[in-house]
GUDODREN-280612 format. One record per atom (N, C-alpha, C): residue number from 1; residue in one letter; atom name; x, y, z. Coordinates in steps of 0.001 Angstrom, whole numbers. Example, Ala and Ser with C-alpha at 12.3 -4.5 7.8 and 13.67 -1.06 7.14 Angstrom:
REM GUDODREN-280612
> 1,A,N,13190,-5690,7800;
> 1,A,CA,12300,-4500,7800;
> 1,A,C,13200,-3300,7800;
> 2,S,N,12850,-2250,7080;
> 2,S,CA,13670,-1060,7140;
> 2,S,C,12900,30,7870;
***
This chain:
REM GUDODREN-280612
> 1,X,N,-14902,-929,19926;
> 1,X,CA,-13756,-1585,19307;
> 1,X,C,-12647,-572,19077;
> 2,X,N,-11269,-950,19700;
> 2,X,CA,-10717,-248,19434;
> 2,X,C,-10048,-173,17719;
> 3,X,N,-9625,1347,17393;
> 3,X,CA,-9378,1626,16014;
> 3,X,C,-8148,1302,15294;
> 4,X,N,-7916,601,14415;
> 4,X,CA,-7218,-300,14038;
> 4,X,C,-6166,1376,13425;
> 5,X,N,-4570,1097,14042;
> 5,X,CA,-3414,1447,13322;
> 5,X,C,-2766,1216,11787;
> 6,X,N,-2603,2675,11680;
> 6,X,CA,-1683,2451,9910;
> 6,X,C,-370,3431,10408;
> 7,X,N,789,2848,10009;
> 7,X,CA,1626,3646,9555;
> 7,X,C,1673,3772,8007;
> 8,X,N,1935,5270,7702;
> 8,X,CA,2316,5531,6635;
> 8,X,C,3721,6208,6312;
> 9,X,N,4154,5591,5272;
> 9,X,CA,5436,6483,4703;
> 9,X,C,5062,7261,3291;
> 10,X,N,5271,8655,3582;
> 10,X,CA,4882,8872,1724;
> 10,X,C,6486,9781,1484;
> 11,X,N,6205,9197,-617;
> 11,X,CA,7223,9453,-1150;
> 11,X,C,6892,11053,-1431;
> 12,X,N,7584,11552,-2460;
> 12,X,CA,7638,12753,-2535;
> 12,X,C,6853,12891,-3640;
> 13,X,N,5542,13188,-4468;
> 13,X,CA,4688,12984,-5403;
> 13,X,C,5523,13735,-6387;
> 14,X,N,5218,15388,-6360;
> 14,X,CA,5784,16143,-7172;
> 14,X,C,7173,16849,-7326;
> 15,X,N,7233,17321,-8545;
> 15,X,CA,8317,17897,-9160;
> 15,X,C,8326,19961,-8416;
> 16,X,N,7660,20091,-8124;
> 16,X,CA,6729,21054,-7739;
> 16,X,C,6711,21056,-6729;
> 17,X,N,7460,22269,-5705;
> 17,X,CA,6901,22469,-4561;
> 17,X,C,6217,22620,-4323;
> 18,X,N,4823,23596,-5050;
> 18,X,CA,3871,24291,-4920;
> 18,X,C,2718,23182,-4892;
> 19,X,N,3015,22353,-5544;
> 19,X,CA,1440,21399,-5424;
> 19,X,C,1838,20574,-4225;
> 20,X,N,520,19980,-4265;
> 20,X,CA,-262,19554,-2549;
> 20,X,C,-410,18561,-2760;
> 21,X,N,-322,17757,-3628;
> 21,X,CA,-926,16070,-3251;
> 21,X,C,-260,15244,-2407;
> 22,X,N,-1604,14671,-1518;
> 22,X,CA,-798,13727,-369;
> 22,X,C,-2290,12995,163;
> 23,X,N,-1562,11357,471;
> 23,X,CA,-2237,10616,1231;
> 23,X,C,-3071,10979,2238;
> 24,X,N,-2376,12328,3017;
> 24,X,CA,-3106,12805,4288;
> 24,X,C,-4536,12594,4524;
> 25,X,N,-4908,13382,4014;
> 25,X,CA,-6282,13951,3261;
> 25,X,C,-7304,12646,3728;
> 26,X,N,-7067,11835,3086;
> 26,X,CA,-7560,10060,3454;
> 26,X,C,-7109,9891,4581;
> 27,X,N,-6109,9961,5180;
> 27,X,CA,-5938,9119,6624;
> 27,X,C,-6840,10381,7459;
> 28,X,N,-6732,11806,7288;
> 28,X,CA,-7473,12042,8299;
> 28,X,C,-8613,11845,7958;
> 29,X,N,-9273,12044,7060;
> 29,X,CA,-10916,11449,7029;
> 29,X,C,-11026,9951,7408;
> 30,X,N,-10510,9608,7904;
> 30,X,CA,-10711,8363,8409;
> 30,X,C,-10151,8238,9823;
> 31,X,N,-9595,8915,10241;
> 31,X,CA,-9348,9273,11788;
> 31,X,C,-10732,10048,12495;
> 32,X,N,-11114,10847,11310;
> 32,X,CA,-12158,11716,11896;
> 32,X,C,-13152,11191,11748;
> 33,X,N,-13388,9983,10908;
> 33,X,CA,-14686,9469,11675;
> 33,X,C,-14326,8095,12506;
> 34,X,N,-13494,8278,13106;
> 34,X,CA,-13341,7524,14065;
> 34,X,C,-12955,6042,13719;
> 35,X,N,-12476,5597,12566;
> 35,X,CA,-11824,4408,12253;
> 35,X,C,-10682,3940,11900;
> 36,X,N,-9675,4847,12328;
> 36,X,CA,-8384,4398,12107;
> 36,X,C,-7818,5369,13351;
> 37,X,N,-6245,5088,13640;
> 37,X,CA,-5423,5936,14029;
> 37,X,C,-3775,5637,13134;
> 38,X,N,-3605,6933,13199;
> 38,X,CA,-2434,6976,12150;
> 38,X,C,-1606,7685,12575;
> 39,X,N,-138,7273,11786;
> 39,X,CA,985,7995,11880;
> 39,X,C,1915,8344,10564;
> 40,X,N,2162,9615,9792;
> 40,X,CA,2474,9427,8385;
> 40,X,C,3559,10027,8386;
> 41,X,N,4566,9891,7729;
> 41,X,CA,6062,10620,7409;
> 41,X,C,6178,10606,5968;
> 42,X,N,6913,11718,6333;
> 42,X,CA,7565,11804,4420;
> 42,X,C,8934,11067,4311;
> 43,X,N,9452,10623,3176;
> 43,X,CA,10728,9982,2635;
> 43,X,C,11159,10784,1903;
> 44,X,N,12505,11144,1375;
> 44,X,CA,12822,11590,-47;
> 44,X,C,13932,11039,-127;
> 45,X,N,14162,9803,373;
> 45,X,CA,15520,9322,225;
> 45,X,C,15107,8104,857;
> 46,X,N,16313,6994,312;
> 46,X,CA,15842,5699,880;
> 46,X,C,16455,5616,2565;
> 47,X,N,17497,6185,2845;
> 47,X,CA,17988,5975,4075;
> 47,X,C,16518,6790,5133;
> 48,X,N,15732,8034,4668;
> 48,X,CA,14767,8471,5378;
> 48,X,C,13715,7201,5486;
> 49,X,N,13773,6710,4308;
> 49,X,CA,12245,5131,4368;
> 49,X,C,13246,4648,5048;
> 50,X,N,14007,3954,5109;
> 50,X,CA,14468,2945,6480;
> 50,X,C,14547,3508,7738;
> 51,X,N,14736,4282,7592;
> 51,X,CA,14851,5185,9617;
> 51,X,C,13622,4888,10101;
> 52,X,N,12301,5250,8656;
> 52,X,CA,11028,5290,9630;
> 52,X,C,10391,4236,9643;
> 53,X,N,11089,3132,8881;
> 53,X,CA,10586,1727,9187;
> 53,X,C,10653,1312,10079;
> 54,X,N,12454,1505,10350;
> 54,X,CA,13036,981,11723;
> 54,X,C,12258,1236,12957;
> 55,X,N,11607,2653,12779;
> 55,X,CA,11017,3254,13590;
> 55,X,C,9852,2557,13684;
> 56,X,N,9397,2500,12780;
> 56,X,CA,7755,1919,13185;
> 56,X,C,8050,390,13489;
> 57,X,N,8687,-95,13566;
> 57,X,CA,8674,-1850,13459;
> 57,X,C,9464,-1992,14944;
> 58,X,N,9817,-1011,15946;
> 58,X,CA,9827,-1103,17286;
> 58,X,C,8583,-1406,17994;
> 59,X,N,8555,-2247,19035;
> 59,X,CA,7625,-2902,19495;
> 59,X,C,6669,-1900,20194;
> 60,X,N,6940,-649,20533;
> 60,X,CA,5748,159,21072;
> 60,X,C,4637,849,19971;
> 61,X,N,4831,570,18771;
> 61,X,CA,3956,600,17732;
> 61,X,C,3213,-539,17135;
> 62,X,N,3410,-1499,17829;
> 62,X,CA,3159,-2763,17456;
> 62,X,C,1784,-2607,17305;
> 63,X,N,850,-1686,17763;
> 63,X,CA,-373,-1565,17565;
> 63,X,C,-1309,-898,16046;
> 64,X,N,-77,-134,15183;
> 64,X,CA,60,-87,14096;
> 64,X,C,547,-1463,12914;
> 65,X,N,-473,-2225,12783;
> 65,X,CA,244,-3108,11879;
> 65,X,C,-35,-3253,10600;
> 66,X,N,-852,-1835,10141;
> 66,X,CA,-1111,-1917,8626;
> 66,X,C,283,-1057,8016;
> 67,X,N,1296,-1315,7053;
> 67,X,CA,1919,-224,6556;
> 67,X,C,1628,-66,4907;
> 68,X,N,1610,1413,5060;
> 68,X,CA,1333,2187,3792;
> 68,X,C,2193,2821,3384;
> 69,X,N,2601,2313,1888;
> 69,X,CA,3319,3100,1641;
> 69,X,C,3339,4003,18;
> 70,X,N,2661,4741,530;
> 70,X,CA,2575,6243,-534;
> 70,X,C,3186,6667,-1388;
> 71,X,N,3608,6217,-2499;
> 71,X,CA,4613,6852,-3245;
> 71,X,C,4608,6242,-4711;
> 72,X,N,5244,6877,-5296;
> 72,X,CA,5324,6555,-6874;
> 72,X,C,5849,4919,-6617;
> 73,X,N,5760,3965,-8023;
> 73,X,CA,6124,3235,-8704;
> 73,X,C,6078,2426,-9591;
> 74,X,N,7172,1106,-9694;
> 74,X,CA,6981,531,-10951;
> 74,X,C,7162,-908,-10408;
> 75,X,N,7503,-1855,-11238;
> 75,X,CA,7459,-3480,-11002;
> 75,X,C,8626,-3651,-9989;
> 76,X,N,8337,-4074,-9297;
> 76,X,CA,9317,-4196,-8061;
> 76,X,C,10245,-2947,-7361;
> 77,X,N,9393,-1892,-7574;
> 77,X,CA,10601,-947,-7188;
> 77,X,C,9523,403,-6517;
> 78,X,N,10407,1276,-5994;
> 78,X,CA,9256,2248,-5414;
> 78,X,C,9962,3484,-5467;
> 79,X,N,9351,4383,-5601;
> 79,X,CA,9840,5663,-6418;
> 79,X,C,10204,6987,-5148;
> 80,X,N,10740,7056,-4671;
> 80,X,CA,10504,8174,-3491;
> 80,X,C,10591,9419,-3967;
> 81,X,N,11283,9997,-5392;
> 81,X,CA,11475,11295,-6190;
> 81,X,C,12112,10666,-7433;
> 82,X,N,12128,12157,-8221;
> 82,X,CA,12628,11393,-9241;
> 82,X,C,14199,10637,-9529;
> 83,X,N,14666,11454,-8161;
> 83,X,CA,16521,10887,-7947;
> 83,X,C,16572,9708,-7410;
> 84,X,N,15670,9379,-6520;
> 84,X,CA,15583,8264,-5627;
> 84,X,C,14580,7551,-5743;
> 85,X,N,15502,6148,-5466;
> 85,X,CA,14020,4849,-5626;
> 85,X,C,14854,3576,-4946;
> 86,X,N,14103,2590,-4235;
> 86,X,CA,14584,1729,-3775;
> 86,X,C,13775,323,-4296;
> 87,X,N,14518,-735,-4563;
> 87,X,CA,14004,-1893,-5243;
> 87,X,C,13359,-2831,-3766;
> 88,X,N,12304,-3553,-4097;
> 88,X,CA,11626,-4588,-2923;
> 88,X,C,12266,-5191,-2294;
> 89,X,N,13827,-5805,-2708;
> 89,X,CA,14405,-6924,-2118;
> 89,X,C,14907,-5625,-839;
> 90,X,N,15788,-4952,-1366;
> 90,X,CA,15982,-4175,-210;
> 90,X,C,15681,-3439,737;
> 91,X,N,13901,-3130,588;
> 91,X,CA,12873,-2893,1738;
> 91,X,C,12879,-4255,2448;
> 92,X,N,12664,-5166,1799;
> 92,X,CA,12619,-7180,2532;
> 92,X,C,13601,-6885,3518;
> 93,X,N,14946,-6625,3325;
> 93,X,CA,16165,-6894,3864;
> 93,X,C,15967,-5819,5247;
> 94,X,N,15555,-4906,4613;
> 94,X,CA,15504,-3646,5778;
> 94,X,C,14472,-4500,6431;
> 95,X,N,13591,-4719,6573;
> 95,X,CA,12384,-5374,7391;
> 95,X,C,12474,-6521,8209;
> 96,X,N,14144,-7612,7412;
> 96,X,CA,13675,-8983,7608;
> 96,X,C,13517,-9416,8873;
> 97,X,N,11896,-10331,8828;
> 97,X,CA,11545,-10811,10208;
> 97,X,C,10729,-10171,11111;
> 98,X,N,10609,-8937,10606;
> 98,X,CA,10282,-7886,11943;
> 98,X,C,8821,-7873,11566;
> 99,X,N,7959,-8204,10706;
> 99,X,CA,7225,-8065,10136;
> 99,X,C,5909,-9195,10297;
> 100,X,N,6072,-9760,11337;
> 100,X,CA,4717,-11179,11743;
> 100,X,C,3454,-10124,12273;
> 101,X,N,2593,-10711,11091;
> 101,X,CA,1382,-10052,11580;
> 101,X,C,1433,-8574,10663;
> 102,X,N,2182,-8280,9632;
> 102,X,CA,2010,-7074,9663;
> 102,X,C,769,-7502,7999;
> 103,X,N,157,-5921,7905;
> 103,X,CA,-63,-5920,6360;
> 103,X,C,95,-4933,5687;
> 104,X,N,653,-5134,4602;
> 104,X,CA,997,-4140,3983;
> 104,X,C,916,-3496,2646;
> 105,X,N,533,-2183,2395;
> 105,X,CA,23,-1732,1369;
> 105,X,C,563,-972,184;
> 106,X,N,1099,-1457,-820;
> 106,X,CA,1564,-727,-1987;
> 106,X,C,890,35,-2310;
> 107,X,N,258,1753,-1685;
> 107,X,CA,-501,2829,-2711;
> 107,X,C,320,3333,-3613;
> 108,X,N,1364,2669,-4528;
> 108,X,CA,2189,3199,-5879;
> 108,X,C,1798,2329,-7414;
> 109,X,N,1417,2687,-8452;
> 109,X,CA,1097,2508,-9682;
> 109,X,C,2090,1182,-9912;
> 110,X,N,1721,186,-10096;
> 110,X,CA,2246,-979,-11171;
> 110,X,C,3509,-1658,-9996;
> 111,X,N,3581,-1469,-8956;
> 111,X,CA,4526,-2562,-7931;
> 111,X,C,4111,-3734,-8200;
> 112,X,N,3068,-4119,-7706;
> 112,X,CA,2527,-5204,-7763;
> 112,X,C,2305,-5786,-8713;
> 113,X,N,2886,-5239,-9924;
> 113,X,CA,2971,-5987,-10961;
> 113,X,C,4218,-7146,-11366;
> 114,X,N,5046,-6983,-9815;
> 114,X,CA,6182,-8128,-9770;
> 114,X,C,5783,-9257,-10357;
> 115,X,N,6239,-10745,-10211;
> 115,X,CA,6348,-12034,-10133;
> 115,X,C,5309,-12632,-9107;
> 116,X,N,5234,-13259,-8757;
> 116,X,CA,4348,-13973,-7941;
> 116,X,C,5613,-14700,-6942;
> 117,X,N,6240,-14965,-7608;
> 117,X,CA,7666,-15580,-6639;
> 117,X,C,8330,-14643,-6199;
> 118,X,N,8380,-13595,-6837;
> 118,X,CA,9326,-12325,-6026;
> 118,X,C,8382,-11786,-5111;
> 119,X,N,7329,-11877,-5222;
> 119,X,CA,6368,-11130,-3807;
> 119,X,C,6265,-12418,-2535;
> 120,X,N,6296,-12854,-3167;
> 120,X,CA,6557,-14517,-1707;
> 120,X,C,7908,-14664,-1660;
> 121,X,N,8826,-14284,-1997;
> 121,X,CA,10302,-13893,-1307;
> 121,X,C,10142,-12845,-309;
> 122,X,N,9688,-11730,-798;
> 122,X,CA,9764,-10488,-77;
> 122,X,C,8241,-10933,1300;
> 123,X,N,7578,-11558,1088;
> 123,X,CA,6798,-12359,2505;
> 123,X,C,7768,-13286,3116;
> 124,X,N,8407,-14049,2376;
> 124,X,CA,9026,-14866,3414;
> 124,X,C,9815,-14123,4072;
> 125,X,N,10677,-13029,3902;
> 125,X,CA,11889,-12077,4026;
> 125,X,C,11405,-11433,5336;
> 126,X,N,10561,-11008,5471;
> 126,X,CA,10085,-10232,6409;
> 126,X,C,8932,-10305,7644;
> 127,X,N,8577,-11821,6854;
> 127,X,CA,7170,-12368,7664;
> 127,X,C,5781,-11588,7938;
> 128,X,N,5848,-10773,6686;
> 128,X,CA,4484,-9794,6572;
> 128,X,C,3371,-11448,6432;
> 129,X,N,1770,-10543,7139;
> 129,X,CA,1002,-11773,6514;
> 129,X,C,520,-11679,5485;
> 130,X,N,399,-10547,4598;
> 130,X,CA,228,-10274,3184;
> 130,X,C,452,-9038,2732;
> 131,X,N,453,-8788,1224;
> 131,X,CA,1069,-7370,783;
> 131,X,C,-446,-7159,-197;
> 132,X,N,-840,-6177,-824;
> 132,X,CA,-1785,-5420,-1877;
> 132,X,C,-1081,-4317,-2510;
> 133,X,N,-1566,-4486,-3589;
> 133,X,CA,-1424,-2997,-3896;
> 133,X,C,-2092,-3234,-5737;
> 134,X,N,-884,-1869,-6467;
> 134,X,CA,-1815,-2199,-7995;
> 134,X,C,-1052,-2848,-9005;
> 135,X,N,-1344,-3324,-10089;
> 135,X,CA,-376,-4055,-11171;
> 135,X,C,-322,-3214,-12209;
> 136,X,N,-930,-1736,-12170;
> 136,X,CA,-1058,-857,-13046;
> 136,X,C,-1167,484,-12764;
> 137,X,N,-851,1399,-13788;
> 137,X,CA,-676,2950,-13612;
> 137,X,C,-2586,2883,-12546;
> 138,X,N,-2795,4142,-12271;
> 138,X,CA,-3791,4090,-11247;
> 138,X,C,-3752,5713,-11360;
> 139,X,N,-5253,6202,-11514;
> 139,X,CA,-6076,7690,-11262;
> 139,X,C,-6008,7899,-9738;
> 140,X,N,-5417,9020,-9581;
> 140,X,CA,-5930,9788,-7951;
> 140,X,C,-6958,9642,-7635;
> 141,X,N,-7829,10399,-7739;
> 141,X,CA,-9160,10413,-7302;
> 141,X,C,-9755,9225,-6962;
> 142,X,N,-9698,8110,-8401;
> 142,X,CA,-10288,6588,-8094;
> 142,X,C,-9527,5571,-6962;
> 143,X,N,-8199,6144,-6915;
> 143,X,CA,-7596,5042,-5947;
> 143,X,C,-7990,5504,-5060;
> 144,X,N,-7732,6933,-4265;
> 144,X,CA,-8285,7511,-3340;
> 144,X,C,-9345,7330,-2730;
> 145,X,N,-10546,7051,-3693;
> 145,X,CA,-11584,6438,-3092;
> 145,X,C,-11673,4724,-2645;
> 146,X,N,-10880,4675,-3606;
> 146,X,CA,-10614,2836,-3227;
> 146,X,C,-10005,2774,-1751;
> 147,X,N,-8815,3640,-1566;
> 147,X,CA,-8146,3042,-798;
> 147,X,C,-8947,3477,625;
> 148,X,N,-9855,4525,674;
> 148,X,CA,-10743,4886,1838;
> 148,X,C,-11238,3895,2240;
> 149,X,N,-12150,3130,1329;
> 149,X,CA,-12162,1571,2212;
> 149,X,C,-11161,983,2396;
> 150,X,N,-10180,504,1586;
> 150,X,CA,-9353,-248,1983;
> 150,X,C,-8298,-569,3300;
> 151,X,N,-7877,1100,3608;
> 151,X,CA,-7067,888,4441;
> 151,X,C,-8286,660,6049;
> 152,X,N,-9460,1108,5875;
> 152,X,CA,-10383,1039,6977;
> 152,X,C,-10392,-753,7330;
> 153,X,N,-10506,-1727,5844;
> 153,X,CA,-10785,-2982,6599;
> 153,X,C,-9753,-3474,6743;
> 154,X,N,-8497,-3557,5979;
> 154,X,CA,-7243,-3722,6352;
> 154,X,C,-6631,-3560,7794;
> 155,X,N,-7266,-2316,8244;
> 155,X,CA,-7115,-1957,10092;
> 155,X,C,-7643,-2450,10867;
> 156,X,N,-9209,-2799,10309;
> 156,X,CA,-9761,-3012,11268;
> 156,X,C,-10561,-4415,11331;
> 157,X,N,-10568,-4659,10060;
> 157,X,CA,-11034,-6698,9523;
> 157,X,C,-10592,-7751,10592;
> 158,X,N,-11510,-8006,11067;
> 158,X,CA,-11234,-9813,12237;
> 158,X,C,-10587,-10910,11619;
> 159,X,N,-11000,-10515,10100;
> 159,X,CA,-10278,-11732,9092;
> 159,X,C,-9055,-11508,8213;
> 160,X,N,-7876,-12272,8201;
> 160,X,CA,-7087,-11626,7084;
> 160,X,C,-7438,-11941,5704;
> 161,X,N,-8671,-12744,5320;
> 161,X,CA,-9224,-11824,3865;
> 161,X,C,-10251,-11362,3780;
> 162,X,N,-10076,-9742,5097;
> 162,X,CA,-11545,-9213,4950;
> 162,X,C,-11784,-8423,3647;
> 163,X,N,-9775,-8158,3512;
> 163,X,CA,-9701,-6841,2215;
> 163,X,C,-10480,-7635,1045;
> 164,X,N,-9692,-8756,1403;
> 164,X,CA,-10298,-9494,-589;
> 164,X,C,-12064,-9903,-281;
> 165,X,N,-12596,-10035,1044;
> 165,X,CA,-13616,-10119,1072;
> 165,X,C,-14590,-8394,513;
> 166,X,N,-14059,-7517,1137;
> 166,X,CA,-14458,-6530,936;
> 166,X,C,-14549,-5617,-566;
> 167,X,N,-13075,-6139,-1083;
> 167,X,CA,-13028,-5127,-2581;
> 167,X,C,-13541,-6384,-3205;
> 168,X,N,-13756,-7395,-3061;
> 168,X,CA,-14289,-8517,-4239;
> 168,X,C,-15827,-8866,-4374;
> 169,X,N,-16611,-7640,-3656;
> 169,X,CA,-17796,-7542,-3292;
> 169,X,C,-18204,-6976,-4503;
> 170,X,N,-19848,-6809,-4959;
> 170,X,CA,-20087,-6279,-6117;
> 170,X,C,-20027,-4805,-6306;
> 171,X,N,-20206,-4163,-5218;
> 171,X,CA,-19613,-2823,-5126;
> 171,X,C,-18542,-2378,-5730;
> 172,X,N,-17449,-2895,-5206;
> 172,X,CA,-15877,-2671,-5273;
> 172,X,C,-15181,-3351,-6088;
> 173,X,N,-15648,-5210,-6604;
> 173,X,CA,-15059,-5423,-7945;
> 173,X,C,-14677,-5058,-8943;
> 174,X,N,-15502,-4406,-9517;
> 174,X,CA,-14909,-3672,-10540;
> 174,X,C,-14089,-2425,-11035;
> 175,X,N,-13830,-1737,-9507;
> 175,X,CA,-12798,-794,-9409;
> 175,X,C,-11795,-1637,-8848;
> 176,X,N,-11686,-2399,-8598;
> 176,X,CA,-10837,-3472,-7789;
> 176,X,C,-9781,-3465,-9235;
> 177,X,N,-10749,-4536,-10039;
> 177,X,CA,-10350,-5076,-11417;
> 177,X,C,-9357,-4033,-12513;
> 178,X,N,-10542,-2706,-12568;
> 178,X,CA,-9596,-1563,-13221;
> 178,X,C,-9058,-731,-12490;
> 179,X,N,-8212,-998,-11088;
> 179,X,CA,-7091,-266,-10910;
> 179,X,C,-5990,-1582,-10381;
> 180,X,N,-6228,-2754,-10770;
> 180,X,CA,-5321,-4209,-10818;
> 180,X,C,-4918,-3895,-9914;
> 181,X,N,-5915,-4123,-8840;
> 181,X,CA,-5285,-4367,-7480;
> 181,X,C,-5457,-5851,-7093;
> 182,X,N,-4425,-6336,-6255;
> 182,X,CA,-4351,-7573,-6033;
> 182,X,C,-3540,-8156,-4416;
> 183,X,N,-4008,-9414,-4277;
> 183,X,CA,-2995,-9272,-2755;
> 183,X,C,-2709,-10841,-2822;
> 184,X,N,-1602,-10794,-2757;
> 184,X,CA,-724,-11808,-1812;
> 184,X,C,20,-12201,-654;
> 185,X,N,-510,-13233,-45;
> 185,X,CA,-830,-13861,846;
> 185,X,C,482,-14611,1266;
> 186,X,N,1133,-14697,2266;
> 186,X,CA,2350,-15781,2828;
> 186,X,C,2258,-16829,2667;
> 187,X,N,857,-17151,2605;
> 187,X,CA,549,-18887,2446;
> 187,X,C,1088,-19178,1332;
> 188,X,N,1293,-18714,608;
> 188,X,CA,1338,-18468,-1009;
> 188,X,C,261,-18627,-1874;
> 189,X,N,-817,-17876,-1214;
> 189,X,CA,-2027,-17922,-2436;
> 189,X,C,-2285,-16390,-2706;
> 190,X,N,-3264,-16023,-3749;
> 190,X,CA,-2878,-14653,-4505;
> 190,X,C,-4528,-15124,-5013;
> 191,X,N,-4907,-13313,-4401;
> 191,X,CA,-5933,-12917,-5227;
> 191,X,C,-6370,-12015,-6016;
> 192,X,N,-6889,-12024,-6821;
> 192,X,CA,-7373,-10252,-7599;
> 192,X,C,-9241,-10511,-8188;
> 193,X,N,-9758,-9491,-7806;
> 193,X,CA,-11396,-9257,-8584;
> 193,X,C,-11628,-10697,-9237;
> 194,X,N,-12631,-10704,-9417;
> 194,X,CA,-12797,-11879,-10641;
> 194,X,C,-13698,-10968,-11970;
> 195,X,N,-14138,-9226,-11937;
> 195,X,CA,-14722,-8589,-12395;
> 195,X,C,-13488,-8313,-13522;
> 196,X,N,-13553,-8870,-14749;
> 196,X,CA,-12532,-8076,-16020;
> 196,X,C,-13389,-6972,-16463;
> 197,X,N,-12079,-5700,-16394;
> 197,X,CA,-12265,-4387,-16535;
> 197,X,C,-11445,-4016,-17477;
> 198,X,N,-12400,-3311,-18853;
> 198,X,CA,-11465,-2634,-19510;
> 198,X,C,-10707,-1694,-19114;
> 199,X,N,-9360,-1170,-19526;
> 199,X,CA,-9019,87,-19165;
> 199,X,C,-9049,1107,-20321;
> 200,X,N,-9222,2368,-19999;
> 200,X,CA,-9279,2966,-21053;
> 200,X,C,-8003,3383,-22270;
> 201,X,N,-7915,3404,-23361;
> 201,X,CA,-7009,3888,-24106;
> 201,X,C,-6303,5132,-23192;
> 202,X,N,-6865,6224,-22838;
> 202,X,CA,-6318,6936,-22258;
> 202,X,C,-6695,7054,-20556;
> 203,X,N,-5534,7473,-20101;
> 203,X,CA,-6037,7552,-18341;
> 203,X,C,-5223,8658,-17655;
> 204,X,N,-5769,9328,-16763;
> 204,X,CA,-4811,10311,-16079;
> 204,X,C,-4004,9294,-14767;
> 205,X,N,-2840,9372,-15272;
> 205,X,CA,-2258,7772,-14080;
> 205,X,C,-2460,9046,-12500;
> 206,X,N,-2439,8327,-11538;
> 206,X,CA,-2514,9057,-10425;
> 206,X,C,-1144,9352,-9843;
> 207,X,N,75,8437,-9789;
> 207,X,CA,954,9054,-9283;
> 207,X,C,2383,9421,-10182;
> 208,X,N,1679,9398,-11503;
> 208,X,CA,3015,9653,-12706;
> 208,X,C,3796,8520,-13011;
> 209,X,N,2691,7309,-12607;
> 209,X,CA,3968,5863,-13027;
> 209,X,C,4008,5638,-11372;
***
């Protein structure tokens, strides 16, 4: 079977040149065992996230149709540094249409904590077949491990709800639940865990908000 495509865009994590955190790390362990193929860029500006959208949403990538996108955020908005951030409607707009068949992944803290009507605008806008991501701040390490499966069945799932088949399993429910991850669907239906997870009073968020 051939190995299911991700593009990724990542934002700029730190304040800090010197530190290292990055998505990479996950996409190649998952190239290297042979279940994905990937392509990742950095952003630090919104005109850089649209170039490489534009870029990826040309038809000779069409074989990439998971997009990831790496970076800080908050309720409808996505963080590329701390100067720069671009709101959902205007990723929609950058996208609109180009997007049948695609799926796509919020790895940023609390996006997905939009509306339920503003995330089925931004599906209708662009004709993604569904979006995921979290409704809440989110630990490195734990998403990291989350998203190792995730982006694997997302790539490579026969079904488009293998993800919600997969994280809603008893395994993965309950990290599902406490890092409020959730996905909506074009049809307009919306799922999340059915496992309620406390969160703790305190948490190390993973991407600073």
């Amino acid at each position: 079977m051939a190995r299911g495509g991700v593009f990724c865009v990542e934002g700029q994590w730190h304040r800090d040149l010197n530190e290292r955190g990055s998505v990479l790390p996950t996409l190649e362990l998952l190239e290297r065992l042979g279940r994905i193929r990937f392509i990742c860029k950095d952003a630090a500006t919104p005109d850089e996230l649209f170039y490489f959208l534009n870029r990826w949403l040309l038809r000779r990538y069409a074989d990439y149709r998971v997009g990831f996108f790496a970076m800080h955020g908050e309720p409808s908005k996505l963080c590329l540094t701390d100067w720069h951030s671009v709101d959902l409607d205007d990723v929609a707009a950058q996208m609109s249409g180009r997007c049948e068949g695609k799926l796509l992944y919020f790895g940023s803290c609390s996006v997905l904590r939009a509306s339920d009507a503003r995330l089925q605008d931004f599906l209708a806008e662009t004709g993604a077949a569904l979006i995921c991501g979290f409704s809440r701040e989110v630990d490195w390490v734990e998403s990291a491990a989350f998203e190792t499966v995730l982006l694997d069945v997302l790539a490579n799932g026969q079904r488009l709800n293998a993800a919600e088949m997969r994280m809603g399993s008893a395994h993965w429910a309950p990290l599902a639940s406490y890092l409020g991850f959730r996905i909506v669907y074009a049809n307009g239906r919306t799922w999340r865990p059915s496992v309620r997870s406390k969160v703790p009073a305190q948490s190390t968020a993973r991407h600073d908000g």
